[in-house]
N, C-alpha and C positions, 0 to 999 in steps of 0.2 A: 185394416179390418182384423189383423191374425189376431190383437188383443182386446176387442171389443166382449164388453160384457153383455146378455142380450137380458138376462135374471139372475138374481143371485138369491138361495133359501133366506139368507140372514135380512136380504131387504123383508122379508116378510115377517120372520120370527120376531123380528127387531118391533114390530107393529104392535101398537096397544090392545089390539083384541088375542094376542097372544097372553098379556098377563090377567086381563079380563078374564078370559076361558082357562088360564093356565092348561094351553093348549102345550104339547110338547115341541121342541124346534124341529121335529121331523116335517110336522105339520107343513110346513111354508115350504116345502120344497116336492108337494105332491105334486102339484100341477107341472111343474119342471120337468118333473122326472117322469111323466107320462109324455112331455114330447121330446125330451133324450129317449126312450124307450120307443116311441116310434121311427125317430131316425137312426135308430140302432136296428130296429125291425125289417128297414128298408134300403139298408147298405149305407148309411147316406152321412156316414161318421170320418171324422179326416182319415190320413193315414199314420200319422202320428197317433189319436188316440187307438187305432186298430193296434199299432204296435205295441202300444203302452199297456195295453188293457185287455187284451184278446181272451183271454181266458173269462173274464167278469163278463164281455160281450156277451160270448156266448152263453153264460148263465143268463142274460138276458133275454136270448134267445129263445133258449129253452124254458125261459118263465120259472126258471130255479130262484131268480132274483129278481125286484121291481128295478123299473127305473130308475125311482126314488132312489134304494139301496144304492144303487150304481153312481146314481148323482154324488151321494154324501161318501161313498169310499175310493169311486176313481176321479173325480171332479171337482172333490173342492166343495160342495155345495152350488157352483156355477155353472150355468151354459154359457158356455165362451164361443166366441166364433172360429179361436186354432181350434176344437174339437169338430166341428162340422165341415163336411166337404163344400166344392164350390156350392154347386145348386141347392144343399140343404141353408148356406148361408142368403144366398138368396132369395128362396121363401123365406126364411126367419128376419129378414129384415124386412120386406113386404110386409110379413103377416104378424110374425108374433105381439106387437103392443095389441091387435085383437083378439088375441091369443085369450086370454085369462075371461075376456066376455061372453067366447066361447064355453071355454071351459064351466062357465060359471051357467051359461044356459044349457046345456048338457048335462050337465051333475048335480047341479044346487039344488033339485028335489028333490036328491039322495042323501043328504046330511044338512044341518041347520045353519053351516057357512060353508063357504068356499074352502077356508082352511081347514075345516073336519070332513070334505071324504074323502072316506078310505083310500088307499095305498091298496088297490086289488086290482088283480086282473081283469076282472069282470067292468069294473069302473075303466081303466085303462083301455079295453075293446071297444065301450061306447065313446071315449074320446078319440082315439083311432079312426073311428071311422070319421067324425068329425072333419079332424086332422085331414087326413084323405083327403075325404072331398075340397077341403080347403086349397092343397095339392092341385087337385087336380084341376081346379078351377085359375089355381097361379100358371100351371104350366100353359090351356088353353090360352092366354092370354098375352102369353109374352112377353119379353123383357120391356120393363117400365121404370119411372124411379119408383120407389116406394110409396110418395105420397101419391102418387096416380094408381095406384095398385087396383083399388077398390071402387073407383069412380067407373061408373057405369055410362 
């Protein structure tokens, strides 16, 4: 798992409603970078990337910098699984392919796609909280494979 990709921004930029909208390639790496920004928010980052990048963290922290920002200067543009600790790789494999549906039901009636909104903290608190509950509805539940994750 330590080299698994779980998103990468350029899968997105790379997409035809980016030259439609001549949206910029920041665009495809919002959503990303609101849930690196939340497992940066909650400890929940490897120790490798704590090491690598400690300083930007804590710009993240303090809301000096997005997510986003974070993703495209310490990252790569990728959320990798060597950057997440155990448990945050374990909800992300769980959860994140519902990741973006969320996201998209959360935010989508804040900008005319998924790819245009904003990169703000304000947009990022309502995913958060999201994210969260998401959380904490994984941990209630206990270790499963992934595709039982969600079966009630």
């Amino acid at each position: 798992m330590p080299n698994d990709k779980y998103d990468d921004a350029d899968w997105h930029y790379s997409d035809a409603v980016f030259s439609e909208k001549s949206l910029p390639p920041e665009n495809g790496g919002t959503h990303i970078g609101f849930f690196v920004a939340w497992v940066l928010m909650n400890g929940m980052e490897s120790d490798s990337l704590r090491a690598e990048s400690a300083e930007e963290i804590a710009k993240v922290k303090s809301r000096q910098i997005t997510g986003r920002q974070f993703l495209f200067e310490s990252c790569d543009e990728k959320l990798m699984a060597c950057d997440l600790n155990e448990d945050a790789n374990a909800f992300a494999v769980a959860y994140y392919d519902r990741y973006l549906g969320d996201f998209d039901t959360a935010l989508g009636s804040r900008a005319p796609g998924t790819y245009e909104v904003e990169d703000s903290w304000e947009n990022y608190d309502a995913m958060a909280a999201v994210i969260g509950d998401r959380y904490t509805e994984f941990r209630a539940r206990g270790p499963r494979a992934w595709w039982q994750f969600w079966k009630r």
